[in-house]
C-alpha positions in Angstrom: 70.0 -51.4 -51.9 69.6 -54.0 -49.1 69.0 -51.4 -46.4 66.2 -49.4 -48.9 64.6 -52.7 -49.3 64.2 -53.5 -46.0 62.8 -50.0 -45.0 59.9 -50.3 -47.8 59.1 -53.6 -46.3 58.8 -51.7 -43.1 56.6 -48.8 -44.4 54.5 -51.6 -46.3 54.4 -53.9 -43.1 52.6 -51.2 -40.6 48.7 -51.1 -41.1 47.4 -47.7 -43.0 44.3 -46.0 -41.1 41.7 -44.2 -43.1 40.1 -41.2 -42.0 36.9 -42.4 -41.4 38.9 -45.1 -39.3 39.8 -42.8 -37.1 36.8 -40.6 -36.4 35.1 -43.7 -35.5 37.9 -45.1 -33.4 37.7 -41.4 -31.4 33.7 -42.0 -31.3 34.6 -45.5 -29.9 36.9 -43.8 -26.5 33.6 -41.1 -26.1 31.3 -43.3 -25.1 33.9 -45.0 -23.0 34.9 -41.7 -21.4 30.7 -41.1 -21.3 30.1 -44.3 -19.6 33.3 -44.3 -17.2 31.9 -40.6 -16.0 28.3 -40.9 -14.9 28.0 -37.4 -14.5 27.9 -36.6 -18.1 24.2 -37.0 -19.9 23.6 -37.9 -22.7 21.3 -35.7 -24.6 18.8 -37.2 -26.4 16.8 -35.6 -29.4 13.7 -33.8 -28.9 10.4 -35.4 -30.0 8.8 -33.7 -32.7 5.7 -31.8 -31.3 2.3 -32.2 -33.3 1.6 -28.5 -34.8 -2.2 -28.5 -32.8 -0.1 -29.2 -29.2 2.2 -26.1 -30.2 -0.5 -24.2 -31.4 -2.5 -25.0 -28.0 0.8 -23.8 -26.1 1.3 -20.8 -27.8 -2.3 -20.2 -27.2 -2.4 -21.0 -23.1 0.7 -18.8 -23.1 -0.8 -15.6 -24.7 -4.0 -16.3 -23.0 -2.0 -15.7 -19.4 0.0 -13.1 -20.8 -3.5 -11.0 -22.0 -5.0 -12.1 -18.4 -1.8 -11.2 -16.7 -2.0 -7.9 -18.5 -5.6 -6.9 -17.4 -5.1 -7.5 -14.0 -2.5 -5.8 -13.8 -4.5 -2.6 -15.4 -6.9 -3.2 -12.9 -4.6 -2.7 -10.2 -3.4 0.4 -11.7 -7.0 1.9 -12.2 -7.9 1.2 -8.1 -4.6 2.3 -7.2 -4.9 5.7 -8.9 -8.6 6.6 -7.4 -7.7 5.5 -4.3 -4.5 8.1 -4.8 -7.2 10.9 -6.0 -9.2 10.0 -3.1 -6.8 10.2 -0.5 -5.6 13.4 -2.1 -9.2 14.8 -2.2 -9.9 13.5 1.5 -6.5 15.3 2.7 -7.1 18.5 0.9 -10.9 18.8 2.3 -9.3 17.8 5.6 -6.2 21.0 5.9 -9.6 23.4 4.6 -12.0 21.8 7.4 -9.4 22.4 9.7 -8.2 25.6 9.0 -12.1 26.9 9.7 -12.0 25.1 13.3 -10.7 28.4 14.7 -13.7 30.1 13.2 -15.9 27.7 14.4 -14.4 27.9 18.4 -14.7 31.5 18.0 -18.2 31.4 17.1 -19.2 29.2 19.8 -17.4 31.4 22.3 -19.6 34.6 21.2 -22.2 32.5 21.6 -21.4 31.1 24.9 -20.4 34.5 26.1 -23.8 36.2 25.2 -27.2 35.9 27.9 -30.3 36.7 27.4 -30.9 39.9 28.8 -34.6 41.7 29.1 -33.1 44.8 29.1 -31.1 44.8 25.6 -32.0 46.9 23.1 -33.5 46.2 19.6 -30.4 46.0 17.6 -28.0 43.8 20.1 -31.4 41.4 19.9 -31.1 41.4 16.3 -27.3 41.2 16.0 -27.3 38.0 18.4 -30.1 36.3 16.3 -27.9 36.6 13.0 -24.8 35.7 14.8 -26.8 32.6 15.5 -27.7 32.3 11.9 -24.5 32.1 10.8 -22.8 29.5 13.3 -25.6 27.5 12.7 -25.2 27.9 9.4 -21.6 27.1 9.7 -21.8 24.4 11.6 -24.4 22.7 9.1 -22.1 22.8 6.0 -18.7 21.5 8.1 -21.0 18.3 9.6 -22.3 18.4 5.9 -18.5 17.3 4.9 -18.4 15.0 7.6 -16.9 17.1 10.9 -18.0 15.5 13.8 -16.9 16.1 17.6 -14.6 13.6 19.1 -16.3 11.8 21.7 -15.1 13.0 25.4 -17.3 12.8 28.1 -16.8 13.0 31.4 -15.9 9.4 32.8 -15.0 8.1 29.5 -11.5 6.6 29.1 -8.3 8.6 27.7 -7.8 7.5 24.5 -4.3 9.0 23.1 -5.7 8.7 20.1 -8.6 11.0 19.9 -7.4 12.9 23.4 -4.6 15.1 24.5 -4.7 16.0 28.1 -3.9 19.3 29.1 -3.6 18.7 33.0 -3.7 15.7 35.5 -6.1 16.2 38.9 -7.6 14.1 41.5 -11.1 13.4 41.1 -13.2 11.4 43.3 -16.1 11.0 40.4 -14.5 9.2 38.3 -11.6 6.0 37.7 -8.0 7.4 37.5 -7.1 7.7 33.7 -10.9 8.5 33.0 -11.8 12.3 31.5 -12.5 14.5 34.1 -13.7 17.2 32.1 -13.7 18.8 28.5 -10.7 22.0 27.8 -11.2 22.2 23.7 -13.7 20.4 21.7 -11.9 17.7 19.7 -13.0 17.1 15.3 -12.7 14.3 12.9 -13.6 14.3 9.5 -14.4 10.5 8.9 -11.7 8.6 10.3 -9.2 11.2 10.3 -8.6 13.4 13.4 -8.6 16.9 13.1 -7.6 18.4 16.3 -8.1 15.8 19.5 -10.2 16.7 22.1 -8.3 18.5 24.9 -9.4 16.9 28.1 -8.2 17.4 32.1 -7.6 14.0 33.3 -8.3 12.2 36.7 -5.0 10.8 38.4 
């Protein structure tokens, strides 16, 4: 009886914690373990925005997404006709040269033929029309925008615009300097066609 006593007066003797007790006490060693470990922060609450400021955010942001946007169509438009361009310019370009061959052989009929005071009639009248048509020719390709390389005699080899066909002393003109013209060279615009073939002092 003694003994059953003595352990009620034991049970009765320790101090009884309530729950709440205890949440605070656990509270209590966080901000201890917050305050002993600088690293951690401590998040404060967010301020309440004013509905005009997040209606004035929303806006800006929309308003540089729709500016964003339009630019970016912009882009898109110049970059497609300067695609159909290219195309177009490329296209006109494999025709133009493709007719160069007509064009040479022309020129070497031409070149070929004298003026004689014994022809006939007829040979009279088929030179003038062969005339006709390289003329003729000749006017629609510079109407596309053919024009001859420039190589003269004297002028400097330019790799770009020249290919030379053969190397020779020359006493006339500067060493690397066109000596005289092989082929006539085209461009159409800023694209090169065929370069001009050229001999080439040493």
């Amino acid at each position: 009886m003694t003994k059953k006593k003595n352990d009620d007066d034991r049970v009765n003797d320790e101090p009884i914690v309530e729950q709440d007790d205890a949440e605070a006490a656990e509270a209590a060693e966080g901000d201890s373990e917050a305050e002993d470990r600088p690293d951690l922060k401590v998040v404060e609450p967010e301020e309440e925005l004013d509905p005009e400021e997040i209606l004035t955010r929303e806006r800006d942001e929309y308003k540089d997404k729709w500016l964003r946007a339009v630019a970016e169509q912009d882009n898109v438009r110049k970059r497609s006709r300067r695609d159909v361009a290219d195309v177009r310019r490329f296209t006109e370009a494999d025709i133009v040269r493709d007719l160069l061959d007509v064009l040479d052989n022309f020129e070497r009929a031409a070149a070929s033929v004298t003026d004689k005071d014994d022809e006939t009639a007829n040979v009279k009248s088929i030179r003038s029309g062969m005339d006709l048509i390289h003329n003729r020719f000749r006017e629609i390709l510079v109407a596309r925008g053919l024009e001859p390389v420039p190589a003269e005699k004297g002028q400097d080899f330019d790799p770009n615009i020249h290919e030379a066909v053969m190397r020779m002393e020359s006493e006339d003109v500067a060493s690397g300097a066109v000596i005289e013209v092989a082929q006539t060279g085209y461009k159409l615009g800023d694209l090169v066609l065929r370069p001009a073939r050229v001999v080439v002092a040493q």
